[in-house]
NUBA-536361 format. One line per field, with one value per atom (N, C-alpha, C, CB): residue number from 0; residue in three letters; atom name; x, y, z. Coordinates in steps of 0.1 Angstrom, whole numbers, plus 5000, padded with zeros to 4 digits. Glycine has a CB too. Example, Ala and Ser with C-alpha at 12.3 -4.5 7.8 and 13.67 -1.06 7.14 Angstrom:
// residues 2
nr: [0|0|0|0|1|1|1|1];
rest: [ALA|ALA|ALA|ALA|SER|SER|SER|SER];
atom: [N|CA|C|CB|N|CA|C|CB];
x: [5132|5123|5132|5113|5128|5137|5129|5141];
y: [4943|4955|4967|4955|4978|4989|5000|4994];
z: [5078|5078|5078|5090|5071|5071|5079|5057];
// end
This chain:
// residues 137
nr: [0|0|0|0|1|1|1|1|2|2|2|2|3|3|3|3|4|4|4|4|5|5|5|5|6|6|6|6|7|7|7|7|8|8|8|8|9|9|9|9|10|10|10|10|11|11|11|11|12|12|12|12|13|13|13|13|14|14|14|14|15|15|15|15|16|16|16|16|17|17|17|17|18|18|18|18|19|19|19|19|20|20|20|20|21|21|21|21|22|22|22|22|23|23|23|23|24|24|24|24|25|25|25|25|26|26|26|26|27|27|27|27|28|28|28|28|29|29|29|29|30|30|30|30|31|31|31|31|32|32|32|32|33|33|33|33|34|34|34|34|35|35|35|35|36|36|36|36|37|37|37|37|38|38|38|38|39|39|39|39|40|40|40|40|41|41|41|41|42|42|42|42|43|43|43|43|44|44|44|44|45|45|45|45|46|46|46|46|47|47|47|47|48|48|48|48|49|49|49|49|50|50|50|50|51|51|51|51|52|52|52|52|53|53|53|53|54|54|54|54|55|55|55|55|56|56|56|56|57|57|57|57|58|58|58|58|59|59|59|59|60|60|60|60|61|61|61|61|62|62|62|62|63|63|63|63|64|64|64|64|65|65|65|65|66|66|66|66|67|67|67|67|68|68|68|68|69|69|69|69|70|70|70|70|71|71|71|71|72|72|72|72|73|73|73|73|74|74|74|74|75|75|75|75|76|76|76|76|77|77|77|77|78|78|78|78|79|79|79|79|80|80|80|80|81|81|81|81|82|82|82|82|83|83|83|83|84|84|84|84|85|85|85|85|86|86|86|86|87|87|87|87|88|88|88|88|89|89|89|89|90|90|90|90|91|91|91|91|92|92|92|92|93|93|93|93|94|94|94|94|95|95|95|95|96|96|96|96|97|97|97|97|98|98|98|98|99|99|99|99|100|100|100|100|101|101|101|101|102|102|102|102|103|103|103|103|104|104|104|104|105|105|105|105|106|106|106|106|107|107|107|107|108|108|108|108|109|109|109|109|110|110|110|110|111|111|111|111|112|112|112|112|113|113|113|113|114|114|114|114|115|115|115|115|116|116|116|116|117|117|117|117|118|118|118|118|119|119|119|119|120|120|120|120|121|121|121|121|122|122|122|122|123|123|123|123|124|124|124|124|125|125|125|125|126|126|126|126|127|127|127|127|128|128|128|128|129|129|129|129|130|130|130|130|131|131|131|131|132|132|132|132|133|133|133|133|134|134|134|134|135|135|135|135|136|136|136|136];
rest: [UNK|UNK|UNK|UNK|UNK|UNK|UNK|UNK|UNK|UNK|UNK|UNK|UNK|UNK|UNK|UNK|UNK|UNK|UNK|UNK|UNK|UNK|UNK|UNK|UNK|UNK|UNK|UNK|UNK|UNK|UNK|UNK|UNK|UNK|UNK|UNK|UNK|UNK|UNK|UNK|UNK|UNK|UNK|UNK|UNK|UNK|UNK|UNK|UNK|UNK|UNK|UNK|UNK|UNK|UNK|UNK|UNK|UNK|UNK|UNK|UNK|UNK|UNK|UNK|UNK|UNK|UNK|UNK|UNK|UNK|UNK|UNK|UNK|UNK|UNK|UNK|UNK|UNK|UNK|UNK|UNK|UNK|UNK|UNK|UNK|UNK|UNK|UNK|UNK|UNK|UNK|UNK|UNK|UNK|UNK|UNK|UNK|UNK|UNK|UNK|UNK|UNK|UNK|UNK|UNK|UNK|UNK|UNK|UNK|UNK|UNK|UNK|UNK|UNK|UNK|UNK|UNK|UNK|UNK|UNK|UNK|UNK|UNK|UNK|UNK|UNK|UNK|UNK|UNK|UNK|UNK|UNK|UNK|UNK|UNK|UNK|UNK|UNK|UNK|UNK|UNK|UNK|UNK|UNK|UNK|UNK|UNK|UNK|UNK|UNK|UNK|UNK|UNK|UNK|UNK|UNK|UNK|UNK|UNK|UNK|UNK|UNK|UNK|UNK|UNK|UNK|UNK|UNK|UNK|UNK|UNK|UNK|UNK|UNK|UNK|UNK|UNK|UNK|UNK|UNK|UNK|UNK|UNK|UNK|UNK|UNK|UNK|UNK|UNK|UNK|UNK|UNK|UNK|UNK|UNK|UNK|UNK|UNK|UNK|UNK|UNK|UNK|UNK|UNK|UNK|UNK|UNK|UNK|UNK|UNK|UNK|UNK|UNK|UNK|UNK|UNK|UNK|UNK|UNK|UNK|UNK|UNK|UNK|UNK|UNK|UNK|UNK|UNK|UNK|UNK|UNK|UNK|UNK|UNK|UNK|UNK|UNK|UNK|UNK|UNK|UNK|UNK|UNK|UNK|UNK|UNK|UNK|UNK|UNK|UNK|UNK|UNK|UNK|UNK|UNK|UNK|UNK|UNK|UNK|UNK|UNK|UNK|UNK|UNK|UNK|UNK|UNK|UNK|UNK|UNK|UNK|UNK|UNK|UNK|UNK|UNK|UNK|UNK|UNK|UNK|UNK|UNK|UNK|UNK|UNK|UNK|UNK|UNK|UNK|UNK|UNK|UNK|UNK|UNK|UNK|UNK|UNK|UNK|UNK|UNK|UNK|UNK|UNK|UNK|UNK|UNK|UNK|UNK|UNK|UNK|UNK|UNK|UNK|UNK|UNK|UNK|UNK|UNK|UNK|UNK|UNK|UNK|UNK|UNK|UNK|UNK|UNK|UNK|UNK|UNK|UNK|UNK|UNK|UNK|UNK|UNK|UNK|UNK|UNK|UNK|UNK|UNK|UNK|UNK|UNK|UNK|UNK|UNK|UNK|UNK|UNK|UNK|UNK|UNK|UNK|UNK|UNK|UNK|UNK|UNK|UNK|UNK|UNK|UNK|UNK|UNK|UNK|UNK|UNK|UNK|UNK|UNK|UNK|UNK|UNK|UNK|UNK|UNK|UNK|UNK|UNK|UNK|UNK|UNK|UNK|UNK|UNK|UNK|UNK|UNK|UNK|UNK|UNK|UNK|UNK|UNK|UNK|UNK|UNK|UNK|UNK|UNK|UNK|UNK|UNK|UNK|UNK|UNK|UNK|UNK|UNK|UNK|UNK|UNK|UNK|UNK|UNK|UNK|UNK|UNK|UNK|UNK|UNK|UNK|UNK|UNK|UNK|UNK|UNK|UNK|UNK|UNK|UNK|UNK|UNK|UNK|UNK|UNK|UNK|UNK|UNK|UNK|UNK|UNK|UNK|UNK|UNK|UNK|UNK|UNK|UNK|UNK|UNK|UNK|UNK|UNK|UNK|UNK|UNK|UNK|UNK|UNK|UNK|UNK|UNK|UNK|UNK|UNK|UNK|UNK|UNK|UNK|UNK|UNK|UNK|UNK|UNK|UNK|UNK|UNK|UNK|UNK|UNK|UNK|UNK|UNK|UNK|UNK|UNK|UNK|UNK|UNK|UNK|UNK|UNK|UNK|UNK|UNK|UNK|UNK|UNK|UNK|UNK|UNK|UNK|UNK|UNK|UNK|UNK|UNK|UNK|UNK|UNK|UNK|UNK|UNK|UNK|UNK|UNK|UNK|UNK|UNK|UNK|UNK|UNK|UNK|UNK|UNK|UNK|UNK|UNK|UNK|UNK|UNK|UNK|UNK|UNK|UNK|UNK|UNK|UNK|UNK|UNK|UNK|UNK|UNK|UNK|UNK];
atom: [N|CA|C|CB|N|CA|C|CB|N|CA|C|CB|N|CA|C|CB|N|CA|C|CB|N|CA|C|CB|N|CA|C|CB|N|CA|C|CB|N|CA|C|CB|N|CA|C|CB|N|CA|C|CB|N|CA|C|CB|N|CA|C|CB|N|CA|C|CB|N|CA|C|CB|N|CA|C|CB|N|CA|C|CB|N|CA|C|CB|N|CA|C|CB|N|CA|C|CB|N|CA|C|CB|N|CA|C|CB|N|CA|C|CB|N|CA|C|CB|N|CA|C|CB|N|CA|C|CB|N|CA|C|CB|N|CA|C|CB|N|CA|C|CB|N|CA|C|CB|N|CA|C|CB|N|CA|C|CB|N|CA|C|CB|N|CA|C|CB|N|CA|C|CB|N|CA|C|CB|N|CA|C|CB|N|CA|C|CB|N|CA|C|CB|N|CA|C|CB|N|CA|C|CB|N|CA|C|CB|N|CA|C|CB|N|CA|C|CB|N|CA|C|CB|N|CA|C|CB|N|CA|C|CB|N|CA|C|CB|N|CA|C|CB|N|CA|C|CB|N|CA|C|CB|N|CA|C|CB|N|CA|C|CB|N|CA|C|CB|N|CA|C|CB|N|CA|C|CB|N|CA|C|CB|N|CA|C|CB|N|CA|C|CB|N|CA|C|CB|N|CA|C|CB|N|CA|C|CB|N|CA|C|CB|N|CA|C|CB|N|CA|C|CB|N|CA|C|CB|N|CA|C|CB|N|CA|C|CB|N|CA|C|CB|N|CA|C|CB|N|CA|C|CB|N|CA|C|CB|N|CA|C|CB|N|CA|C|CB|N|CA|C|CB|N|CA|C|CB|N|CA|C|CB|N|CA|C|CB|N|CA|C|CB|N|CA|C|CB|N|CA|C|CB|N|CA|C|CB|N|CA|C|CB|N|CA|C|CB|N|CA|C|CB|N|CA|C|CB|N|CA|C|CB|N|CA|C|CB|N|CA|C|CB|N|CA|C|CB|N|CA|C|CB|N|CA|C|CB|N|CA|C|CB|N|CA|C|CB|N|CA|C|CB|N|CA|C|CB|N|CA|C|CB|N|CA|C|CB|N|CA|C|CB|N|CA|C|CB|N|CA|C|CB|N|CA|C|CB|N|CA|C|CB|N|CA|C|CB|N|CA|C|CB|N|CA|C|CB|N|CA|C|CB|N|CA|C|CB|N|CA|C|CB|N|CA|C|CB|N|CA|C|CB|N|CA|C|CB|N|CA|C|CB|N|CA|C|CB|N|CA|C|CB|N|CA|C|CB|N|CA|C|CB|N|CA|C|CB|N|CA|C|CB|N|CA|C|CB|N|CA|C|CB|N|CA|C|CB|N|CA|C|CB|N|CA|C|CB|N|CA|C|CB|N|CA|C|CB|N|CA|C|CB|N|CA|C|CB|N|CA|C|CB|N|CA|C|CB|N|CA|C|CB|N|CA|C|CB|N|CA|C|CB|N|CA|C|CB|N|CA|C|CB|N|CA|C|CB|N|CA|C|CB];
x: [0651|0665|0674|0669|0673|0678|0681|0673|0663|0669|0675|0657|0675|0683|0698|0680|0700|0718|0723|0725|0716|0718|0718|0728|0722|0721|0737|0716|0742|0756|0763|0762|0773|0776|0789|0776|0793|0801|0794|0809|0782|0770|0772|0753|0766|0761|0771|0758|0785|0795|0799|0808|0797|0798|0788|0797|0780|0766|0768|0752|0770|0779|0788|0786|0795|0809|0806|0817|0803|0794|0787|0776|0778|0770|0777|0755|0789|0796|0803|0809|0807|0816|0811|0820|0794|0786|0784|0773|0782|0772|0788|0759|0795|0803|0815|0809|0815|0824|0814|0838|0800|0788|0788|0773|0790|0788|0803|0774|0815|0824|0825|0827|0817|0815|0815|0799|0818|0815|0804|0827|0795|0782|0776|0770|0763|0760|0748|0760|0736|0725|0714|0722|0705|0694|0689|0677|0686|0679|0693|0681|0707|0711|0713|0721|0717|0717|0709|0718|0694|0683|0687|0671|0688|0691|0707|0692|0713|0725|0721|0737|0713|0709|0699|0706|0689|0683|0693|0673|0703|0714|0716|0730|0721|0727|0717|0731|0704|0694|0693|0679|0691|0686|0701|0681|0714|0725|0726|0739|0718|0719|0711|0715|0697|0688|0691|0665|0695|0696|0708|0694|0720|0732|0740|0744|0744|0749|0742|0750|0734|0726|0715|0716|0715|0710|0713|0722|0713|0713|0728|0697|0729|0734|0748|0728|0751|0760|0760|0760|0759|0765|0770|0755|0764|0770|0781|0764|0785|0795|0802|0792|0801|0813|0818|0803|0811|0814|0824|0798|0819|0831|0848|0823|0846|0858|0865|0857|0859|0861|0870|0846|0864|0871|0881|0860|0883|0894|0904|0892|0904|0910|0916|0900|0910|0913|0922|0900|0915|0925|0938|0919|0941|0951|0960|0947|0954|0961|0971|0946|0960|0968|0978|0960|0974|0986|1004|0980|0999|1006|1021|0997|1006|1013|1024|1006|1019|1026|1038|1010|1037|1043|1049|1037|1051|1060|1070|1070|1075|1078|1075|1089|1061|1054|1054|1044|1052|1052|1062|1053|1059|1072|1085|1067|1093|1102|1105|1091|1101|1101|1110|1087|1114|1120|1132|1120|1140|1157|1151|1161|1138|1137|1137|1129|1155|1152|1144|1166|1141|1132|1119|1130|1111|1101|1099|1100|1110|1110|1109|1118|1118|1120|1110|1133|1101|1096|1079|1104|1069|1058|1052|1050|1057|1049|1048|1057|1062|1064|1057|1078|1056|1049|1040|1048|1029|1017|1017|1011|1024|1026|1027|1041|1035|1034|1025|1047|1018|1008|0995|1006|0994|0981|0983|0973|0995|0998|0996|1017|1002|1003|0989|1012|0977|0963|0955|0959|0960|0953|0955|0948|0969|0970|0961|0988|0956|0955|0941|0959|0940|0928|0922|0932|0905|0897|0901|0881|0905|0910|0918|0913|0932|0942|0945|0946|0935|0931|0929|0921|0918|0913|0923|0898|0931|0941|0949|0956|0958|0962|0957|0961|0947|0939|0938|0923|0935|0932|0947|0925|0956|0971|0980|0981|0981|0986|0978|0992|0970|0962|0950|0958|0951|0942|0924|0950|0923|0910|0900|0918|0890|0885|0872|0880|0879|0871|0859|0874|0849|0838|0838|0830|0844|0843|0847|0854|0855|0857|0846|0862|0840|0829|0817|0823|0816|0806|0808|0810|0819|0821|0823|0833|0818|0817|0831|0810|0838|0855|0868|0859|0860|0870|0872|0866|0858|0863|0857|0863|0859|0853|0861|0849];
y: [3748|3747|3748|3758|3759|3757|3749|3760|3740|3729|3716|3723|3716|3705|3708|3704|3722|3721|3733|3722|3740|3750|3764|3748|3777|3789|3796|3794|3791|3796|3789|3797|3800|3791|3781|3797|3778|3768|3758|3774|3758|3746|3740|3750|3751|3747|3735|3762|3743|3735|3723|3743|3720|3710|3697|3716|3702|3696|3690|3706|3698|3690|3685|3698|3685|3678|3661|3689|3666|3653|3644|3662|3652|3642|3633|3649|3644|3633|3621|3640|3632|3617|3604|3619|3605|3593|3589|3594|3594|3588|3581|3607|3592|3585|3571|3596|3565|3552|3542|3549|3543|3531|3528|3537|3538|3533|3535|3540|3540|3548|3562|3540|3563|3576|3587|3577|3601|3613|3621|3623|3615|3623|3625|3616|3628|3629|3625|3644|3620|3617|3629|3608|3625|3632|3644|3616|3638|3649|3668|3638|3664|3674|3672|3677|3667|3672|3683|3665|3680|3687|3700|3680|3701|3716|3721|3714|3716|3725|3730|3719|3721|3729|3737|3722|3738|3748|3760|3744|3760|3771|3778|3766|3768|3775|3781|3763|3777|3787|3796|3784|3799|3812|3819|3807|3816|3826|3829|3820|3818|3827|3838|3820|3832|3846|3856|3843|3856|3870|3878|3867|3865|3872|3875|3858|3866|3863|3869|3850|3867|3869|3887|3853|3891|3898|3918|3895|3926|3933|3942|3945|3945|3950|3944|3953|3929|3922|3921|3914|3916|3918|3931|3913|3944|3954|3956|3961|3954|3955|3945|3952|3934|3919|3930|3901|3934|3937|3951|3940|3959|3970|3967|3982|3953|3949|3939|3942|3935|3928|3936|3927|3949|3963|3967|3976|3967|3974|3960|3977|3949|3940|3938|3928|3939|3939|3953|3938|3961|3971|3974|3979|3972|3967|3959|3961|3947|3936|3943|3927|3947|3954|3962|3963|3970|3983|3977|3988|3967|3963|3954|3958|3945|3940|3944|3941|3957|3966|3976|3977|3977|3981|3975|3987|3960|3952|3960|3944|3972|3972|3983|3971|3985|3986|3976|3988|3961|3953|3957|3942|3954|3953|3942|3952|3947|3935|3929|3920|3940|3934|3944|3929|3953|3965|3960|3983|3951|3943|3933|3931|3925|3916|3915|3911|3915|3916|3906|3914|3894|3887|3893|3875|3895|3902|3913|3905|3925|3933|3930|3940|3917|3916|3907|3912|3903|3887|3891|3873|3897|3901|3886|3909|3875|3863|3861|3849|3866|3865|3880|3863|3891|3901|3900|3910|3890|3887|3879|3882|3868|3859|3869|3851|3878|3882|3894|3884|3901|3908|3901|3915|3887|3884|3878|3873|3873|3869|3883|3863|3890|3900|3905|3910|3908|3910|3901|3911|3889|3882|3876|3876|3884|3884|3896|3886|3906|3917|3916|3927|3922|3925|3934|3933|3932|3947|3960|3947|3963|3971|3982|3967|3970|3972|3976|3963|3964|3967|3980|3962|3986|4003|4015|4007|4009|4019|4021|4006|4009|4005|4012|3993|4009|4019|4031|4018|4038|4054|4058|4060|4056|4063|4059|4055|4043|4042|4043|4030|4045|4040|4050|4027|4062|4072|4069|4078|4058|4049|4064|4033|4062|4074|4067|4089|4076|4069|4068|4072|4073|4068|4051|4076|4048|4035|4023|4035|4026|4025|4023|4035|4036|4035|4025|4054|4023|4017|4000|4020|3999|3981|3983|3971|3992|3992|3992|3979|3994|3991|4003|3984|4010|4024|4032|4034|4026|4027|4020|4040|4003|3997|3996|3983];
z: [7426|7423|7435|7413|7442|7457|7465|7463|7468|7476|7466|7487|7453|7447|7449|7432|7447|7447|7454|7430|7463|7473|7472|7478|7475|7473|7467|7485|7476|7473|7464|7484|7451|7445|7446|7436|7457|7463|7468|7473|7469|7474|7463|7477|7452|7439|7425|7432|7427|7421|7428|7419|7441|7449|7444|7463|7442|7441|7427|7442|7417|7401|7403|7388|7407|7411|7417|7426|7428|7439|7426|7453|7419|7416|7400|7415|7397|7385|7391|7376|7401|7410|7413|7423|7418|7423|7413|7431|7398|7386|7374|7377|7377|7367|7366|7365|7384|7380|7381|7391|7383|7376|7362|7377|7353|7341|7331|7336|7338|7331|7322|7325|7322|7313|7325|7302|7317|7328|7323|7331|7333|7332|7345|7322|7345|7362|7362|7369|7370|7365|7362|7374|7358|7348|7364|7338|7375|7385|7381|7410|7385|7384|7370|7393|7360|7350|7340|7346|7349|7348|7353|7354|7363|7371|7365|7392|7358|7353|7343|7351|7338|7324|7322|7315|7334|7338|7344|7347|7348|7354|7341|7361|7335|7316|7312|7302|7313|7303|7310|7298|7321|7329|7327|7348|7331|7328|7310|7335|7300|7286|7287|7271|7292|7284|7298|7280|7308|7318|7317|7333|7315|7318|7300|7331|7295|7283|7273|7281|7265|7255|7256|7257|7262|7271|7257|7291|7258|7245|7253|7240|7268|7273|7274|7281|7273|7273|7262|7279|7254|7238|7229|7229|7234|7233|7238|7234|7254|7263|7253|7278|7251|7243|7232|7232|7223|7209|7212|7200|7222|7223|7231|7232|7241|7243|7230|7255|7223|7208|7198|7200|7199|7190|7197|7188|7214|7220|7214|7239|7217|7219|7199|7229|7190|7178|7176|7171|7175|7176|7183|7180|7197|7201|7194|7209|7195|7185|7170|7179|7163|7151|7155|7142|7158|7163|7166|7182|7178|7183|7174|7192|7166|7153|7145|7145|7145|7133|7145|7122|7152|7161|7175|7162|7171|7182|7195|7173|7186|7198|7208|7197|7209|7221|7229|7220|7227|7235|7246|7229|7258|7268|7270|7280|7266|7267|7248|7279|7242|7233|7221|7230|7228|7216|7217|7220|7221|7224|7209|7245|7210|7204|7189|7208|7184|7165|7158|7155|7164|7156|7154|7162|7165|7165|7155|7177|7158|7149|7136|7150|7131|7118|7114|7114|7118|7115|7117|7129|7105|7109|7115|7095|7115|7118|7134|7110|7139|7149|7160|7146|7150|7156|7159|7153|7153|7154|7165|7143|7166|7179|7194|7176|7194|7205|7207|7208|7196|7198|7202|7187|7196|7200|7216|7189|7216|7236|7243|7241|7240|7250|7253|7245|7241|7243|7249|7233|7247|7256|7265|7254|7266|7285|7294|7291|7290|7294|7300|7283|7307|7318|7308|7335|7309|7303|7308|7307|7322|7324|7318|7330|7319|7311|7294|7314|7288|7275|7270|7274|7283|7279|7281|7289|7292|7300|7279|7318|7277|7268|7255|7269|7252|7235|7234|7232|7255|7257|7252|7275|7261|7264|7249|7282|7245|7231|7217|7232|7216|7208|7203|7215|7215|7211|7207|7197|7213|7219|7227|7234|7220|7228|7236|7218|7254|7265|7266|7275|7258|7258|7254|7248|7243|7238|7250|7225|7260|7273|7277|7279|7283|7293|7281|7298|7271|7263|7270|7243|7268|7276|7287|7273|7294|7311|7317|7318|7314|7316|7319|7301|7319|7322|7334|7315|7342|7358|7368|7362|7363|7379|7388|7380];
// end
């Protein structure tokens, strides 16, 4: 895999890139040919079963899932925590609209932040934190 598309991953995205570029104004379509197509999709399986799929990562997903839902509600029902948003009578008045800016505001937010957010508003207890690895990188 190395010497097909290099070590570093700035070799490596160069090397997909490069090779849509050569393969894709021959036939019009965007694809790349079968040699790297072969090795990207060898990349994808090796990052499901080591990185993604993995028991330690899906546990970590599922506890930022719960910070980030939780959040969400709260927030819902309590618009005006949002910042910038306790001036805003629509928001207040408009559960349609609370939801709009609860779910933006959550998913603007860094995991970091998320946890900062659940511990200090939300009474989020910091284990559940440290469970998605997220409470003090």
């Amino acid at each position: 895999m190395a010497e097909r598309c290099g070590v570093r991953r700035s070799q490596q995205l160069g090397t997909f890139i490069n090779a849509m570029i050569r393969t894709s104004p021959r036939d019009r379509r965007h694809r790349m040919d079968a040699r790297h197509s072969e090795a990207l999709a060898a990349f994808r399986t090796f990052n499901y079963e080591t990185i993604y799929l993995r028991s330690a990562s899906r546990q970590q997903a599922s506890a930022v899932v719960a910070i980030a839902a939780r959040a969400r509600g709260v927030l819902r029902v309590h618009p005006s925590l949002i910042p910038d948003v306790a001036d805003d009578d629509e928001a207040l008045d408009s559960p349609a609209k609370a939801l709009e800016l609860s779910v933006a505001y959550v998913a603007g937010m860094t995991d970091r932040f998320a946890c900062h957010c659940a511990v200090t508003l939300l009474d989020w207890p910091i284990d559940n934190c440290r469970a998605a690895s997220i409470a003090s990188r």
